[in-house]
C-alpha atoms as a printed R data frame, in Angstrom:
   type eleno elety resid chain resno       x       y       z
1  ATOM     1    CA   UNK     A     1  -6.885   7.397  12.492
2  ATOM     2    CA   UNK     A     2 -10.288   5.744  11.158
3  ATOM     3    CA   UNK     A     3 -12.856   8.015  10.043
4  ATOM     4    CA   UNK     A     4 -16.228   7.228   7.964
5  ATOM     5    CA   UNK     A     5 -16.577   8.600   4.062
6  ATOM     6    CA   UNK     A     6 -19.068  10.830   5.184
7  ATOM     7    CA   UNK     A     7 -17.066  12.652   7.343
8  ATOM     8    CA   UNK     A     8 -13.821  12.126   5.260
9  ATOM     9    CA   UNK     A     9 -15.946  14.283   2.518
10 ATOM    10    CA   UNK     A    10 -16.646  17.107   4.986
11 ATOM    11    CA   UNK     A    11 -13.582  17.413   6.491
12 ATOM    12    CA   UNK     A    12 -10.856  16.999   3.968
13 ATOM    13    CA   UNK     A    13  -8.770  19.586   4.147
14 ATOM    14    CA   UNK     A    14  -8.193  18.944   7.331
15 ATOM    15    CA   UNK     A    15  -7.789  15.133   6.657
16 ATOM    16    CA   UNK     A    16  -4.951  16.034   4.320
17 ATOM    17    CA   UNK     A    17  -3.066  18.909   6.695
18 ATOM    18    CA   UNK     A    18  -3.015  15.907   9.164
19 ATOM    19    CA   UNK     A    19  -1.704  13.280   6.412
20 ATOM    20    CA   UNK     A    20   0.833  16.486   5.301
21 ATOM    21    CA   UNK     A    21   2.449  15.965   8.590
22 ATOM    22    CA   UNK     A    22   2.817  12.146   9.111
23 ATOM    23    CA   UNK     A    23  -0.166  10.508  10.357
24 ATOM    24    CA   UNK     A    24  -1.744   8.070   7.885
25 ATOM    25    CA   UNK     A    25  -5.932   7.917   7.636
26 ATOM    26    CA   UNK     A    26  -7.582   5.018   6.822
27 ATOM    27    CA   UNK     A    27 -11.561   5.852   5.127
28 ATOM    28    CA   UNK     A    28 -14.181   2.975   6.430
29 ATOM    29    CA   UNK     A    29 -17.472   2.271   4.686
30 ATOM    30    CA   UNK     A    30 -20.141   0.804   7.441
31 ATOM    31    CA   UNK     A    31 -16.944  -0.082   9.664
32 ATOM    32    CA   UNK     A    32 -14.772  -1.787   6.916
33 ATOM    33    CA   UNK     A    33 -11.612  -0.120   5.578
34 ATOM    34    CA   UNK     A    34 -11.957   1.227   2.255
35 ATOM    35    CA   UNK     A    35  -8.857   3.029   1.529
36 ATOM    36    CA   UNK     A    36  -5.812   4.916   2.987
37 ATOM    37    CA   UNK     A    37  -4.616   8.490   2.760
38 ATOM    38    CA   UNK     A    38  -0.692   8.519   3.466
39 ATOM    39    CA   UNK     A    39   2.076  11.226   3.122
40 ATOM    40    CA   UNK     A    40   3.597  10.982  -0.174
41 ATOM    41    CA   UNK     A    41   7.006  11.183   1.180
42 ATOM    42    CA   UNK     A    42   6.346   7.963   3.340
43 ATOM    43    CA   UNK     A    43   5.664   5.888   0.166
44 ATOM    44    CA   UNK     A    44   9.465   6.947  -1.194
45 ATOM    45    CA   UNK     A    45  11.506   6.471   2.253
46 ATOM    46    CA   UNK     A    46  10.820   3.000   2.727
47 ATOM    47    CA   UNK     A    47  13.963   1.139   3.576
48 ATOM    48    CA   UNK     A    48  15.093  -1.333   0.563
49 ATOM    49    CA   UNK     A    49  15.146  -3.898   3.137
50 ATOM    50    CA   UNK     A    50  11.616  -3.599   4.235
51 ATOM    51    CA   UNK     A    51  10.355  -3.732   0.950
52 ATOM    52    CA   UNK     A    52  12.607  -6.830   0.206
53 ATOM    53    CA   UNK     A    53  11.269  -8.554   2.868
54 ATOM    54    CA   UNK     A    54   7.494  -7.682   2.252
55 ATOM    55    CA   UNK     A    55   8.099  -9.015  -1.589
56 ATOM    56    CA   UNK     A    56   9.315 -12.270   0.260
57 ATOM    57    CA   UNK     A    57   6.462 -12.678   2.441
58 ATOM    58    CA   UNK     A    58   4.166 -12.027  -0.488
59 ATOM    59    CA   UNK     A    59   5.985 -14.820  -2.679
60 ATOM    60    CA   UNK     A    60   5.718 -17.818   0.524
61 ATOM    61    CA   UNK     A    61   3.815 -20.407  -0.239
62 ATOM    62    CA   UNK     A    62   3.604 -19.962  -4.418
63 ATOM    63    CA   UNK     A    63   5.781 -21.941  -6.553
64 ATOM    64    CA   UNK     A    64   6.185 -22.097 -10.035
65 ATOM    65    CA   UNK     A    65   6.118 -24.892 -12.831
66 ATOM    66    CA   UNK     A    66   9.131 -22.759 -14.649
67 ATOM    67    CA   UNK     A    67  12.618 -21.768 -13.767
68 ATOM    68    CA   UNK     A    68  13.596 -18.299 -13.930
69 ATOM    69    CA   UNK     A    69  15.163 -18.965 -17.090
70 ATOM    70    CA   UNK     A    70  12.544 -20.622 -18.966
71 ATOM    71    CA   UNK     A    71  10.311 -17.475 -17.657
72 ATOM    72    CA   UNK     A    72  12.527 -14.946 -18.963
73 ATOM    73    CA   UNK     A    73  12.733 -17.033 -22.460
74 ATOM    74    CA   UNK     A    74   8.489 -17.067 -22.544
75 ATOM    75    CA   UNK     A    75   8.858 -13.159 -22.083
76 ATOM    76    CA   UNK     A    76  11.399 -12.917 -25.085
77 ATOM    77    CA   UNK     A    77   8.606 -14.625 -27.141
């Protein structure tokens, strides 16, 4: 559900009795997506693989200069 600040401030409480029971609202400023509200519980019972996976996508595409071990050594410094 997309809904504007101005009405996110008016109607809050029910904004959050909705996010209390799953759905996930996403607060637009002139039509662009500012932030989200999500159920707490959603953030915690993601599936370890998901979140592996996500990490991996993140990392595509960026290398490094430095092993892993030479990394770990600079953060023993």
């Amino acid at each position: 559900m997309d809904i504007g600040v101005y009405q996110a401030k008016t109607h809050l409480p029910e904004l959050l009795m909705k996010v209390a029971h799953g759905e996930q609202v996403t607060i637009t400023r002139h039509g662009r997506a500012v932030a989200r509200i999500v159920p707490v519980d959603s953030i915690w019972k993601r599936e370890t693989k998901v979140v592996i996976a996500e990490m991996r996508s993140l990392a595509k595409g960026r290398h490094l200069d430095m092993s892993i071990r030479d990394m770990i050594n600079e953060g023993r410094r």
